[in-house]
N, C-alpha and C positions, 0 to 999 in steps of 0.2 A: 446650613451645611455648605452651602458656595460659598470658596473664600476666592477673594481676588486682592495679588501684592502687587503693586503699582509703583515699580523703580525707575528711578530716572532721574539723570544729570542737572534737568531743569530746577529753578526755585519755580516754587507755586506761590502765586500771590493770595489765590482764598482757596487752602486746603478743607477748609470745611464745603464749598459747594462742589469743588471735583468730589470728595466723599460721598455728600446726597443723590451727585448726578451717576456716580460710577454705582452705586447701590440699585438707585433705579434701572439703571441699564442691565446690570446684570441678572437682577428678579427677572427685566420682561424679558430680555434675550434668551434667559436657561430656563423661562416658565416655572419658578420655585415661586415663594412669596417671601417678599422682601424681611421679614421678620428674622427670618432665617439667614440671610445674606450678610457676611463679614469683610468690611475692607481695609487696605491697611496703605501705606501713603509712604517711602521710603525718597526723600531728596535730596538733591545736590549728590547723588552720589560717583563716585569716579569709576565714569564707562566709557569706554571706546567702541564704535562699530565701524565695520571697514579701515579701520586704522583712523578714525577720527572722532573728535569730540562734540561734533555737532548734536544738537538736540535729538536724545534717542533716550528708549524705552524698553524694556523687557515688563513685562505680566504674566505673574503668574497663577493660573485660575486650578482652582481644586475643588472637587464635589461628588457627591454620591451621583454616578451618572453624567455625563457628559449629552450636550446638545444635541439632536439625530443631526442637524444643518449644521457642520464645524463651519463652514464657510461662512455662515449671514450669522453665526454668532464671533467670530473672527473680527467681520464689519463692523458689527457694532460695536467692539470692544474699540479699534483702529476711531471711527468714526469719531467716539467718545475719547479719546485723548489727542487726534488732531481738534478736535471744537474747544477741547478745555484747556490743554498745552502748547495747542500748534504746534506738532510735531508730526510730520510727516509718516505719514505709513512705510514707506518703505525703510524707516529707520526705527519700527515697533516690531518687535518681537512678540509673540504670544506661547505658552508652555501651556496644557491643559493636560491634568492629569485627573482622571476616572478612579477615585479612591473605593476601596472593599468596607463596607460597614462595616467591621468590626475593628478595622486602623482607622476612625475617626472618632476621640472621644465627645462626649458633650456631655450635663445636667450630673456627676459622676459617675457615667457609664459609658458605652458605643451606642451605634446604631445599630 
């Protein structure tokens, strides 16, 4: 049920280990089990922040429940795409949005 979309202007050279590493982070930072965790990788795309095209990021995280610690689940999100992008936190955006069971389908039904 945690989904995390991972935009950004950058190319990634091994989209499959930011995938593994961005899965892991988010099971342990939102305490779900990774089975459950979906993520999704959108690049090269054209974004500007502060009027500029330097390497930058928006994420956006969805799940049944939200973290009690937005802040150290924030870091770890930030943490994990400066180590795997180098891109600077203060040019990372984070969105988390607290979804209602019954707008999240899955298996063909909700939660």
């Amino acid at each position: 049920m945690p989904y995390l979309n991972i935009v950004t202007n950058q190319t990634i050279d091994d989209e499959p280990a930011l995938l593994k590493a961005a899965s892991q982070t988010v099971a342990k930072a939102a305490s779900k089990p990774e089975s459950y965790v979906m993520i999704a990788v959108e690049t090269k795309a054209s974004m500007l922040m502060g009027g500029s095209d330097a390497p930058t990021a928006i994420l956006d995280y969805r799940a049944l429940g939200l973290p009690a610690d937005r802040t150290a689940f924030s870091d770890a999100l930030c943490t994990l795409i400066t180590e795997q992008l180098g891109i600077a936190g203060d040019r990372i955006y984070i969105s988390m949005t607290d979804s209602e069971r019954q707008n999240w389908g899955w298996n063909h039904s909700t939660f």
